[in-house]
CHARMM-style PDB file with segment names, atoms N, HN, CA, C and O in Angstrom:
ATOM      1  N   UNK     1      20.312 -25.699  83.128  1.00  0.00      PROA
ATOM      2  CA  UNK     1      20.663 -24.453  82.481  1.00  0.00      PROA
ATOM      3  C   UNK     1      20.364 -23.294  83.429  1.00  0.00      PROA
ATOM      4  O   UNK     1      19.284 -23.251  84.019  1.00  0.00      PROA
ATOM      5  N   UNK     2      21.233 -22.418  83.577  1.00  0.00      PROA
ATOM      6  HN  UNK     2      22.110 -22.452  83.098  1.00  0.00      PROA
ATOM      7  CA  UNK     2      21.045 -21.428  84.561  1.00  0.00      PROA
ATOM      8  C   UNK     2      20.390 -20.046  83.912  1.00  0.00      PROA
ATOM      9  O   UNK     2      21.325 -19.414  83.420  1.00  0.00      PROA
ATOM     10  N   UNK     3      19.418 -19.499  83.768  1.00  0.00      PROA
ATOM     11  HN  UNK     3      18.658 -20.012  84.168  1.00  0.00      PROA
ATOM     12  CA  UNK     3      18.496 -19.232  83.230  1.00  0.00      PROA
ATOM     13  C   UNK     3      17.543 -17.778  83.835  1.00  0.00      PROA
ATOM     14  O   UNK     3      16.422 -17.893  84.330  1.00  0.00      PROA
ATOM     15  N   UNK     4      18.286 -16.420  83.658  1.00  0.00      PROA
ATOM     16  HN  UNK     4      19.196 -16.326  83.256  1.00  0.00      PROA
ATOM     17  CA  UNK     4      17.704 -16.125  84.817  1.00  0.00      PROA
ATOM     18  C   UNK     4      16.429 -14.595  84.144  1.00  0.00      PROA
ATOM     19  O   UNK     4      16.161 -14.454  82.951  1.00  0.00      PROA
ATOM     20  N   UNK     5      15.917 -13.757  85.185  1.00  0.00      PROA
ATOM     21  HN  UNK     5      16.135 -13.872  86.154  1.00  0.00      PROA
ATOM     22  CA  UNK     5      15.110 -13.044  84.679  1.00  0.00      PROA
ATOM     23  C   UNK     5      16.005 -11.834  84.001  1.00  0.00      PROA
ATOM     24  O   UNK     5      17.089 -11.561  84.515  1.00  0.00      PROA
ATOM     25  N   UNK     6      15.548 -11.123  82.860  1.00  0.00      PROA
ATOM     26  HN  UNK     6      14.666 -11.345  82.442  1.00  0.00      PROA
ATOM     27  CA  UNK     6      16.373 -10.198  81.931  1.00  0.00      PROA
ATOM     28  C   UNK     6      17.037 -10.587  81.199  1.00  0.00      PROA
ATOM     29  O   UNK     6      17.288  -9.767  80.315  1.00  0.00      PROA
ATOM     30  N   UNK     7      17.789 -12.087  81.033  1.00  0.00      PROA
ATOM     31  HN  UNK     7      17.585 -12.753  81.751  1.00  0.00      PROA
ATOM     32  CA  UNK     7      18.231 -12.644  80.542  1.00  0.00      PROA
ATOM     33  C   UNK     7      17.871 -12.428  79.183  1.00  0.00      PROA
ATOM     34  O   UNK     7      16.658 -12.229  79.118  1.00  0.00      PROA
ATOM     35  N   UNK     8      18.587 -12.372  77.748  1.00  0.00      PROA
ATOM     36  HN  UNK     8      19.573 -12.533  77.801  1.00  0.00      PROA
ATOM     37  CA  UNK     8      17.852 -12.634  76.223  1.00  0.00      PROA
ATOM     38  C   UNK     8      18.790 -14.018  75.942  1.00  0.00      PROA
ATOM     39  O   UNK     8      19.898 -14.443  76.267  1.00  0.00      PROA
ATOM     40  N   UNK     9      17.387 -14.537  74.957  1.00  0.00      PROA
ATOM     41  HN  UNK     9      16.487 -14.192  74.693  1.00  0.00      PROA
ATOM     42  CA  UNK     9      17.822 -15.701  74.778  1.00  0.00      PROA
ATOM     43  C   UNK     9      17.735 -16.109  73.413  1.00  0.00      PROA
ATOM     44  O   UNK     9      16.610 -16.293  72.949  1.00  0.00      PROA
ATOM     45  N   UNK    10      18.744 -16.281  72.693  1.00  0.00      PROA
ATOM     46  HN  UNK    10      19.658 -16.132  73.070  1.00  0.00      PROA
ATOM     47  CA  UNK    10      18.220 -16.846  71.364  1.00  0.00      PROA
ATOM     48  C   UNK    10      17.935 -18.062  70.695  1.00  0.00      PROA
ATOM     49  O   UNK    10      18.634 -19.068  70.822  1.00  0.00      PROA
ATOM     50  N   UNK    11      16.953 -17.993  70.007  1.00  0.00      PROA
ATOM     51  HN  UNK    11      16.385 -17.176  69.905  1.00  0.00      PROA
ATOM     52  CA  UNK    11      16.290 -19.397  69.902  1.00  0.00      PROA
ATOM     53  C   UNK    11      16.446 -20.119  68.358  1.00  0.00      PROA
ATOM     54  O   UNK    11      16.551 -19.376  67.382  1.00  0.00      PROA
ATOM     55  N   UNK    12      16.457 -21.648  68.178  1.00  0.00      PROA
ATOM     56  HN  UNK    12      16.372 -22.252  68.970  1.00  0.00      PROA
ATOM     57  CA  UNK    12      16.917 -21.867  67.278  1.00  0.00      PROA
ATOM     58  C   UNK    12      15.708 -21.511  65.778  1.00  0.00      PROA
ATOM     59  O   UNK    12      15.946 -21.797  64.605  1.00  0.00      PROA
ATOM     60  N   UNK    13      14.489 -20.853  66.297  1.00  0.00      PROA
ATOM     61  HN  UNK    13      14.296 -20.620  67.251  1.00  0.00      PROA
ATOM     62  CA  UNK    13      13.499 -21.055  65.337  1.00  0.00      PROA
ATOM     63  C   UNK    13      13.397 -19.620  66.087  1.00  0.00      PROA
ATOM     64  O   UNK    13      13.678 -19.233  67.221  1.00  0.00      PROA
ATOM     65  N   UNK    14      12.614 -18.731  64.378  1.00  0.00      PROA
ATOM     66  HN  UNK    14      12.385 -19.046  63.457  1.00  0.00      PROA
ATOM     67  CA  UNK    14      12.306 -17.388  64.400  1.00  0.00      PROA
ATOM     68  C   UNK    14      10.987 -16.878  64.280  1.00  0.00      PROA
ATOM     69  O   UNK    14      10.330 -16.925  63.240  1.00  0.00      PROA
ATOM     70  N   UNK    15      10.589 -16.369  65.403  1.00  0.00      PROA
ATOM     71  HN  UNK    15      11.123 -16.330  66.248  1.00  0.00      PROA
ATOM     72  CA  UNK    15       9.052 -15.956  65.386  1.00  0.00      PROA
ATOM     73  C   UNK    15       8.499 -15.270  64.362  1.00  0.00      PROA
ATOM     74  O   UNK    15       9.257 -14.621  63.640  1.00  0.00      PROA
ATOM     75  N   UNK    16       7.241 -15.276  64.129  1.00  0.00      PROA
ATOM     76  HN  UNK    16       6.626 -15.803  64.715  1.00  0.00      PROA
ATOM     77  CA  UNK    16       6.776 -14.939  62.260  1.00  0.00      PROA
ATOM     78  C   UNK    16       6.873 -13.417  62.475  1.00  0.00      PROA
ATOM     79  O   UNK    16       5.856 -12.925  61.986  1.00  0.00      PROA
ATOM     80  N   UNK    17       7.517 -12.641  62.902  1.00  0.00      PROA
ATOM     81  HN  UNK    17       8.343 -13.041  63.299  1.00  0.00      PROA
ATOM     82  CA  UNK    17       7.867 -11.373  62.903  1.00  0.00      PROA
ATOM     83  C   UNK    17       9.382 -11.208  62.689  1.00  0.00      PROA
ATOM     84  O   UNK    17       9.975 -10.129  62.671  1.00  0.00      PROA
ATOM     85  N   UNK    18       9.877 -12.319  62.543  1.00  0.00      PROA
ATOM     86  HN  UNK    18       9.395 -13.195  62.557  1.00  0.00      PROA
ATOM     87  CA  UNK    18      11.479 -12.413  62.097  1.00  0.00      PROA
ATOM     88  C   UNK    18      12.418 -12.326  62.967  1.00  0.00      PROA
ATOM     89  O   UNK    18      13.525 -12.116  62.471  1.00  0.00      PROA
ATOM     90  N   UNK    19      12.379 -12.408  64.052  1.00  0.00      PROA
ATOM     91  HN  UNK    19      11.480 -12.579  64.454  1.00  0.00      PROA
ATOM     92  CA  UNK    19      13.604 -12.207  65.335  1.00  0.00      PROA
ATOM     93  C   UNK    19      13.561 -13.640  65.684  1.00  0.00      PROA
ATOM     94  O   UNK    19      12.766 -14.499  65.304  1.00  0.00      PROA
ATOM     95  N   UNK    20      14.732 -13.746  66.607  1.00  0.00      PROA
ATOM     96  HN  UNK    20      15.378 -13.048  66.915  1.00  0.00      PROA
ATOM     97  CA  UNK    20      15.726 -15.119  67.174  1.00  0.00      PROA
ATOM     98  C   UNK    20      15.761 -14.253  68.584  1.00  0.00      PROA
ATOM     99  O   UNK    20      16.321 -14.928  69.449  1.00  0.00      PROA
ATOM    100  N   UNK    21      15.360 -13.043  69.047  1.00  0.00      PROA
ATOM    101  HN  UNK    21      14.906 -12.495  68.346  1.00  0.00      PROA
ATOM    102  CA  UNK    21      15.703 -12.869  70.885  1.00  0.00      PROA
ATOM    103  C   UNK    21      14.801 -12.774  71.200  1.00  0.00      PROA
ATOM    104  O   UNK    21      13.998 -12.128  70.527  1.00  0.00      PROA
ATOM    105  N   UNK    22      14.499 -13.256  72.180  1.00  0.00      PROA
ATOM    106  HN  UNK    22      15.151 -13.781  72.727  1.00  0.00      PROA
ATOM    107  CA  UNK    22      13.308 -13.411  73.417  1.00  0.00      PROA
ATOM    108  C   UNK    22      14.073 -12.559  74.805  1.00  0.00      PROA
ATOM    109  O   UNK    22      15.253 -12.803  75.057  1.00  0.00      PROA
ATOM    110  N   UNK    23      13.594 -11.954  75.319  1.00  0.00      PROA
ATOM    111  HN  UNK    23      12.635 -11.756  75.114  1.00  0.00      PROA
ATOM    112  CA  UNK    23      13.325 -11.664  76.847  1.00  0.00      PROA
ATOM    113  C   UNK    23      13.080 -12.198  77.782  1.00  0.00      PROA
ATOM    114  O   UNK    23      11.931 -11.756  77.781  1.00  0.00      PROA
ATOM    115  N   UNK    24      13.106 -12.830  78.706  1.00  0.00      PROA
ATOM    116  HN  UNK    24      14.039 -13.189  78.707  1.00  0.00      PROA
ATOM    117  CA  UNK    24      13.276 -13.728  80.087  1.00  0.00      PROA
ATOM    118  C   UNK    24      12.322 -12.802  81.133  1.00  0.00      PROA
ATOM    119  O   UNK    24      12.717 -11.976  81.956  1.00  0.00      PROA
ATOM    120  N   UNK    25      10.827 -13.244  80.805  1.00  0.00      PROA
ATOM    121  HN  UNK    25      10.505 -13.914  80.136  1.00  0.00      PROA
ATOM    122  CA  UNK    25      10.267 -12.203  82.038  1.00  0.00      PROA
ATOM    123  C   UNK    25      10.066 -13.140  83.558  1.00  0.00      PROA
ATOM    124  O   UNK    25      10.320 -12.749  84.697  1.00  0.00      PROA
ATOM    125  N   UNK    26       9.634 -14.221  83.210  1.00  0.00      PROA
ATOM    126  HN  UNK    26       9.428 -14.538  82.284  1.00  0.00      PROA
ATOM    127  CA  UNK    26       9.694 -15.126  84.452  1.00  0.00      PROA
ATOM    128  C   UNK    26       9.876 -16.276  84.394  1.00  0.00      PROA
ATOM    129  O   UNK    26       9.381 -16.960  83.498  1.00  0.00      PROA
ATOM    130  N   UNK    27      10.547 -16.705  85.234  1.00  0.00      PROA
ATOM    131  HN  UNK    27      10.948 -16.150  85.962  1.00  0.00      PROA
ATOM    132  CA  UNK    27      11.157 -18.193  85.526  1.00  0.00      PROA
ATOM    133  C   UNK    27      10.802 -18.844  86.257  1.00  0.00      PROA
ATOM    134  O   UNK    27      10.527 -18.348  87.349  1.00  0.00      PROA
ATOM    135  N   UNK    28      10.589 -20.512  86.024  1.00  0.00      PROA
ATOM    136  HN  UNK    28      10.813 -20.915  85.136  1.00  0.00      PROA
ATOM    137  CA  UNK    28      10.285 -21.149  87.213  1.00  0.00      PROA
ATOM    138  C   UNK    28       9.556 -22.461  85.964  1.00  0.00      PROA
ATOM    139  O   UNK    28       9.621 -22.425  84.735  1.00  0.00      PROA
ATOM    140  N   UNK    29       8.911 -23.505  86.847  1.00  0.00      PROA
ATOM    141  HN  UNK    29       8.859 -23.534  87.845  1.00  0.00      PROA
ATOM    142  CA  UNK    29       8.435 -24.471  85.925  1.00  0.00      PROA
ATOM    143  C   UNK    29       7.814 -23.973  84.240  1.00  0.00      PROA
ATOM    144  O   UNK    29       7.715 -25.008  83.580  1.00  0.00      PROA
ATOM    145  N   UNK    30       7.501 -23.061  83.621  1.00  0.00      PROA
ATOM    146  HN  UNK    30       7.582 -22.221  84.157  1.00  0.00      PROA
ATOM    147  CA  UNK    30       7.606 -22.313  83.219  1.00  0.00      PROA
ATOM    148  C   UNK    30       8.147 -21.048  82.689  1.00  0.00      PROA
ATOM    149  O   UNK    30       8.445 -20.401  83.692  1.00  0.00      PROA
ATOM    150  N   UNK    31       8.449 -20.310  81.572  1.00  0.00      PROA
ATOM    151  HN  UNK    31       8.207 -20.836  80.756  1.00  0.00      PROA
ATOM    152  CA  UNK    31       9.111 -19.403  81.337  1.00  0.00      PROA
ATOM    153  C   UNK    31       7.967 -18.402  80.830  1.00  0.00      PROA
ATOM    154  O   UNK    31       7.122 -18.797  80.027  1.00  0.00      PROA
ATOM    155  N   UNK    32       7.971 -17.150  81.305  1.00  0.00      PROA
ATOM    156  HN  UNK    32       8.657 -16.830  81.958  1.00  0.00      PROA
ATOM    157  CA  UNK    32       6.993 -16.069  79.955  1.00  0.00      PROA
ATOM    158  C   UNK    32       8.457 -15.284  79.229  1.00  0.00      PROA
ATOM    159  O   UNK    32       9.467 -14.779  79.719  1.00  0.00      PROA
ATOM    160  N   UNK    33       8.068 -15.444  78.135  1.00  0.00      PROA
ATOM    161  HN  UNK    33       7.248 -15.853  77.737  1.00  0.00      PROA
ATOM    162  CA  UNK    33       9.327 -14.638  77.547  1.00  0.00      PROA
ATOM    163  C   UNK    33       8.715 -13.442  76.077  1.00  0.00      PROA
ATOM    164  O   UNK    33       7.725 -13.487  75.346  1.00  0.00      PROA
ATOM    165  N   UNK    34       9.831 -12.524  76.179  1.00  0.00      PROA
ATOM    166  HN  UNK    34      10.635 -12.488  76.772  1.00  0.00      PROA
ATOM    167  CA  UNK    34       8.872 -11.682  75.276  1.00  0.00      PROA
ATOM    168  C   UNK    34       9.721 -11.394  74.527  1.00  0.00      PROA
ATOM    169  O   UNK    34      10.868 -11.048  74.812  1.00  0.00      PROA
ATOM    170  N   UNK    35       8.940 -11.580  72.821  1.00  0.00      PROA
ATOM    171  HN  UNK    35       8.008 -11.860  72.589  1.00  0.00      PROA
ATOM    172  CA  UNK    35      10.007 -11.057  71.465  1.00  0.00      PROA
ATOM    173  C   UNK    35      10.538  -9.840  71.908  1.00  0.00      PROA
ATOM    174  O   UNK    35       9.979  -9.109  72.727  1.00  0.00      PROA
ATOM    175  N   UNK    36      11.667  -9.608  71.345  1.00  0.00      PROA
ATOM    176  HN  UNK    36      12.121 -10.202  70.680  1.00  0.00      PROA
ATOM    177  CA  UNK    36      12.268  -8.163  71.033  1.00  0.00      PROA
ATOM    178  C   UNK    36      12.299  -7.489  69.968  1.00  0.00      PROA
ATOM    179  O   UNK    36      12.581  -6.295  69.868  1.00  0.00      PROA
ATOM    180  N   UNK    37      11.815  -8.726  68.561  1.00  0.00      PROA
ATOM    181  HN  UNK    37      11.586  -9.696  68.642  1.00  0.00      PROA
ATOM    182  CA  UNK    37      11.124  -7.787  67.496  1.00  0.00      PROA
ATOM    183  C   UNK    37       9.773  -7.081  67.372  1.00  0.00      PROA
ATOM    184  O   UNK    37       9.671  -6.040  66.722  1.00  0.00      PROA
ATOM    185  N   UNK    38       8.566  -7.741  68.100  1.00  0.00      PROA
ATOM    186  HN  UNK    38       8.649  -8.587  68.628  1.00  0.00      PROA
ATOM    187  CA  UNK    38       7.333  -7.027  67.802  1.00  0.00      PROA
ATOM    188  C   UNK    38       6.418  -6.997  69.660  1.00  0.00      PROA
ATOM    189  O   UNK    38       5.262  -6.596  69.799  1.00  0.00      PROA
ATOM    190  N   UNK    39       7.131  -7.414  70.609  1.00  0.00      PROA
ATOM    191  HN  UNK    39       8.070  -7.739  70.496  1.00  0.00      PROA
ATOM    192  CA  UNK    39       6.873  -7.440  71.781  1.00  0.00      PROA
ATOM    193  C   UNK    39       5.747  -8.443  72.376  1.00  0.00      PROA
ATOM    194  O   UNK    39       5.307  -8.284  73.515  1.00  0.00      PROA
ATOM    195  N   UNK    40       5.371  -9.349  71.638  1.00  0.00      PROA
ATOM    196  HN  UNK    40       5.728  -9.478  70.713  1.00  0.00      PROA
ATOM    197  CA  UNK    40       4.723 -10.373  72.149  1.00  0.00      PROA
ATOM    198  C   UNK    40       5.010 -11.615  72.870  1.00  0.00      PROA
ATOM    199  O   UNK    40       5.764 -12.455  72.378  1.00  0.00      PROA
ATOM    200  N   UNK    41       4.269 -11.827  74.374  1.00  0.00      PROA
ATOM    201  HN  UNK    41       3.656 -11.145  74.773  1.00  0.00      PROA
ATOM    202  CA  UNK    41       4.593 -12.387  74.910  1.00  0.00      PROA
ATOM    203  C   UNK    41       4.055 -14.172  75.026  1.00  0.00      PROA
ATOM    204  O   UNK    41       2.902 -14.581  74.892  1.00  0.00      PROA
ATOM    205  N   UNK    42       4.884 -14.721  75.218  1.00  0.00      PROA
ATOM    206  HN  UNK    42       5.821 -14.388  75.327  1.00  0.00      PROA
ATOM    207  CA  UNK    42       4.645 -16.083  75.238  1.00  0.00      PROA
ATOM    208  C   UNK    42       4.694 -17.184  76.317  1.00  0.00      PROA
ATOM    209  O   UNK    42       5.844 -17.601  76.179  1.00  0.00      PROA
ATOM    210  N   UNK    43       4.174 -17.853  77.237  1.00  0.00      PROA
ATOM    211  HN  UNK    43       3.239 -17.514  77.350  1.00  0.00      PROA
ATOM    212  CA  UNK    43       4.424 -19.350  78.557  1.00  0.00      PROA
ATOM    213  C   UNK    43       4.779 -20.167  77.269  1.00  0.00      PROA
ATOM    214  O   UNK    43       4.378 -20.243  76.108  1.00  0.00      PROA
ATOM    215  N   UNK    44       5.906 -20.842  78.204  1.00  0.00      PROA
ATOM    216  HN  UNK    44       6.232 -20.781  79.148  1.00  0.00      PROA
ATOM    217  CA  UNK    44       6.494 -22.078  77.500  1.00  0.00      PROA
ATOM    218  C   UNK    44       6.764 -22.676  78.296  1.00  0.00      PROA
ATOM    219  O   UNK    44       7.099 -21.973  79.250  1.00  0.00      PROA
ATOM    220  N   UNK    45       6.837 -23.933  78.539  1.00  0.00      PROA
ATOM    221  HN  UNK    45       6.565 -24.504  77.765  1.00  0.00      PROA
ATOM    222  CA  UNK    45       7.519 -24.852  79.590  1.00  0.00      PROA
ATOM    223  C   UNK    45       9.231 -25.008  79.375  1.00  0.00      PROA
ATOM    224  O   UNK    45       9.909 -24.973  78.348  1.00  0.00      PROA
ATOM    225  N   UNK    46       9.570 -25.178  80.688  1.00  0.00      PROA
ATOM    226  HN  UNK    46       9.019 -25.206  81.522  1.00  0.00      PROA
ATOM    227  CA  UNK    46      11.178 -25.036  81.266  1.00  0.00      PROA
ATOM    228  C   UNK    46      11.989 -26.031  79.987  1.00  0.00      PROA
ATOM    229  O   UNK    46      13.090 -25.661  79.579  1.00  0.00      PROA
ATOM    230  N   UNK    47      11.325 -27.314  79.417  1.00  0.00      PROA
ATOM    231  HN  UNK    47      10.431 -27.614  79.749  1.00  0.00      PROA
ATOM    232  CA  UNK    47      12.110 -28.873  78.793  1.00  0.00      PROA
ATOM    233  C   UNK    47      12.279 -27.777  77.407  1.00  0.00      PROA
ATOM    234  O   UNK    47      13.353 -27.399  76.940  1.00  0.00      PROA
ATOM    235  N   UNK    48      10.955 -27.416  76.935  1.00  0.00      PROA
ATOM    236  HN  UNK    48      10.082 -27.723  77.314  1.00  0.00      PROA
ATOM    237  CA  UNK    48      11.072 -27.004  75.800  1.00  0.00      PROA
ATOM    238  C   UNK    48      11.943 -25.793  75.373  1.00  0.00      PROA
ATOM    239  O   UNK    48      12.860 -25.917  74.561  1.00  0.00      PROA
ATOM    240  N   UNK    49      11.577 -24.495  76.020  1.00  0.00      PROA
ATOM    241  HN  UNK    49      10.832 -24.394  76.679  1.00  0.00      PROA
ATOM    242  CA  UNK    49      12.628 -23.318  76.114  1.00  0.00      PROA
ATOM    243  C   UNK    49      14.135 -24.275  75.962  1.00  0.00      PROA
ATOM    244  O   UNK    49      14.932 -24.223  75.025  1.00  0.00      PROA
ATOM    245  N   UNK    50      14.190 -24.866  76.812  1.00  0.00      PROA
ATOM    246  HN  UNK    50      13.543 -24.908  77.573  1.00  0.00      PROA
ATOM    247  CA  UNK    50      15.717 -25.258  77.023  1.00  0.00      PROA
ATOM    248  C   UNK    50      16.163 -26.040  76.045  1.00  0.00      PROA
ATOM    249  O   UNK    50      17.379 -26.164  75.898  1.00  0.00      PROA
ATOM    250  N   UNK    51      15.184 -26.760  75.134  1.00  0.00      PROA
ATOM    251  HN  UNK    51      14.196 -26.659  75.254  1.00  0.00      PROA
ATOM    252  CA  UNK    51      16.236 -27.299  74.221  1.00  0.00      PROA
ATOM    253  C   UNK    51      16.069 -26.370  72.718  1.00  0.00      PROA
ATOM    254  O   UNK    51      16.483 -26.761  71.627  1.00  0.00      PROA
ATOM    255  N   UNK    52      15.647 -25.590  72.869  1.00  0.00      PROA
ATOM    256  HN  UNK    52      15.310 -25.273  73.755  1.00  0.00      PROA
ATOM    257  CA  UNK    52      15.553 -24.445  71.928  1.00  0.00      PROA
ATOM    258  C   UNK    52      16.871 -23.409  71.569  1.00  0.00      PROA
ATOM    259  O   UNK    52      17.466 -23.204  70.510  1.00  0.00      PROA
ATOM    260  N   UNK    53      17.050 -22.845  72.968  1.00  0.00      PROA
ATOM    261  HN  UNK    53      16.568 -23.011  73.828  1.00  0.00      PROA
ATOM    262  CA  UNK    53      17.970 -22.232  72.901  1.00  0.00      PROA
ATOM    263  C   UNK    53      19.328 -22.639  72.441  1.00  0.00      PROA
ATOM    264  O   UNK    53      19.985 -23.620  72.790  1.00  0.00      PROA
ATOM    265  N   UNK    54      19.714 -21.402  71.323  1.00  0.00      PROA
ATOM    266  HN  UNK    54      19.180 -20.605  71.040  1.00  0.00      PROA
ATOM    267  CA  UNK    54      21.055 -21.299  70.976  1.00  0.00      PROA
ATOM    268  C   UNK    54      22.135 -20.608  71.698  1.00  0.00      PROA
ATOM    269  O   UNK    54      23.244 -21.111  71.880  1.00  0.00      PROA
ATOM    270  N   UNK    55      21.722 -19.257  72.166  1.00  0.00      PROA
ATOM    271  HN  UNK    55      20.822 -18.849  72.018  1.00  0.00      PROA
ATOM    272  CA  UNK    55      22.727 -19.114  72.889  1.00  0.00      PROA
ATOM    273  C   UNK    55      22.155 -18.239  73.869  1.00  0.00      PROA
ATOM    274  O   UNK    55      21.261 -17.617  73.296  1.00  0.00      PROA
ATOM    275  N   UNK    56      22.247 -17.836  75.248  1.00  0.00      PROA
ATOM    276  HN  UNK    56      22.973 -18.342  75.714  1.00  0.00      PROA
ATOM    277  CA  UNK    56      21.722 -17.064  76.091  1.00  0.00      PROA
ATOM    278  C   UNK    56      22.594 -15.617  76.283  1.00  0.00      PROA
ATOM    279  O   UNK    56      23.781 -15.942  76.287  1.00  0.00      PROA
ATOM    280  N   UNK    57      22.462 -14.114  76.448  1.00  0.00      PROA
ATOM    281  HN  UNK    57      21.498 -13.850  76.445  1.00  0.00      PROA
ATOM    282  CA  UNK    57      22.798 -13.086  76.589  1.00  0.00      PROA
ATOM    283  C   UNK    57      22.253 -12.602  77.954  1.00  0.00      PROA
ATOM    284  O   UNK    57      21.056 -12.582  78.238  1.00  0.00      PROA
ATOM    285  N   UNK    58      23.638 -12.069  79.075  1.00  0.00      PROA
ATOM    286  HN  UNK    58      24.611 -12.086  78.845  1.00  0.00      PROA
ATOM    287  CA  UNK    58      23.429 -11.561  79.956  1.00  0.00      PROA
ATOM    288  C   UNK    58      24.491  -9.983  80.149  1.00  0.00      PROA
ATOM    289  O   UNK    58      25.712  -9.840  80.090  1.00  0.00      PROA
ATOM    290  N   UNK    59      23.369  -8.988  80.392  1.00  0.00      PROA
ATOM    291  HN  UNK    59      22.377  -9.104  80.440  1.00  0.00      PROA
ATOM    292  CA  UNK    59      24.221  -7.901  80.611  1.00  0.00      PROA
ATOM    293  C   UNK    59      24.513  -7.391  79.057  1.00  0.00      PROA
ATOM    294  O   UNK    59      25.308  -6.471  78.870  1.00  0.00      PROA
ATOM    295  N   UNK    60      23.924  -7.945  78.108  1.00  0.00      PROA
ATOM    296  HN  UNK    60      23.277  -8.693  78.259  1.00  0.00      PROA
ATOM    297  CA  UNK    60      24.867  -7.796  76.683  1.00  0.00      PROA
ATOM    298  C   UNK    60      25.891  -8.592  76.306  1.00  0.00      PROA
ATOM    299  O   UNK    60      26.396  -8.624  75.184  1.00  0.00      PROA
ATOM    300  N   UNK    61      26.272  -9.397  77.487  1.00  0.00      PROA
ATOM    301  HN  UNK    61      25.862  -9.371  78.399  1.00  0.00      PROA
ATOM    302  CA  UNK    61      28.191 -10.561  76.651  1.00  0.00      PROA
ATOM    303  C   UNK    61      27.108 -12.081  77.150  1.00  0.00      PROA
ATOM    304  O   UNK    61      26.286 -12.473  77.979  1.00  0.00      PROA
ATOM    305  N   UNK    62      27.879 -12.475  75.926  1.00  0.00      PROA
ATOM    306  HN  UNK    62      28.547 -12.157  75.253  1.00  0.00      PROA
ATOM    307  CA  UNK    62      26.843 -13.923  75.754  1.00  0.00      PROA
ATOM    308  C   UNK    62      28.239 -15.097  76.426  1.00  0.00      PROA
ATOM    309  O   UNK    62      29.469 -15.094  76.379  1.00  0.00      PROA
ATOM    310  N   UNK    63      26.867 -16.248  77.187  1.00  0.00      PROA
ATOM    311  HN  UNK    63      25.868 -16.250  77.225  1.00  0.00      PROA
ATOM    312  CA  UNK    63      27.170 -17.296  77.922  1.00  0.00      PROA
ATOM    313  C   UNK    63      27.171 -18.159  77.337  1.00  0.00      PROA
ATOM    314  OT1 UNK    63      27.433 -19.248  77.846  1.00  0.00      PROA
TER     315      UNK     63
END
């Protein structure tokens, strides 16, 4: 999955603040990604992020 920084990503499960987009702060064996409903940030590993995601947003037009 091509996956990059700035990227938003939406996920199939909604953080207990109620949003589906995450933020793409860094990449690599690891992801930190940060809600866009209440700004908290999260490490996740690369397997998991990736089978999460529903759909990824770059620039605003989704991939």
């Amino acid at each position: 999955m091509d996956i990059k920084i700035d990227d938003v990503v939406h996920l199939k499960k909604q953080h207990p603040c109620g949003s589906h987009e995450w933020e793409v702060l860094r990449t690599g064996i690891d992801f930190r990604i940060k809600c866009l409903g209440c700004g908290h940030q999260v490490m996740i590993p690369r397997k998991k992020l990736e089978k999460n995601i529903k759909k990824i947003k770059r620039n605003g037009a989704d991939l």
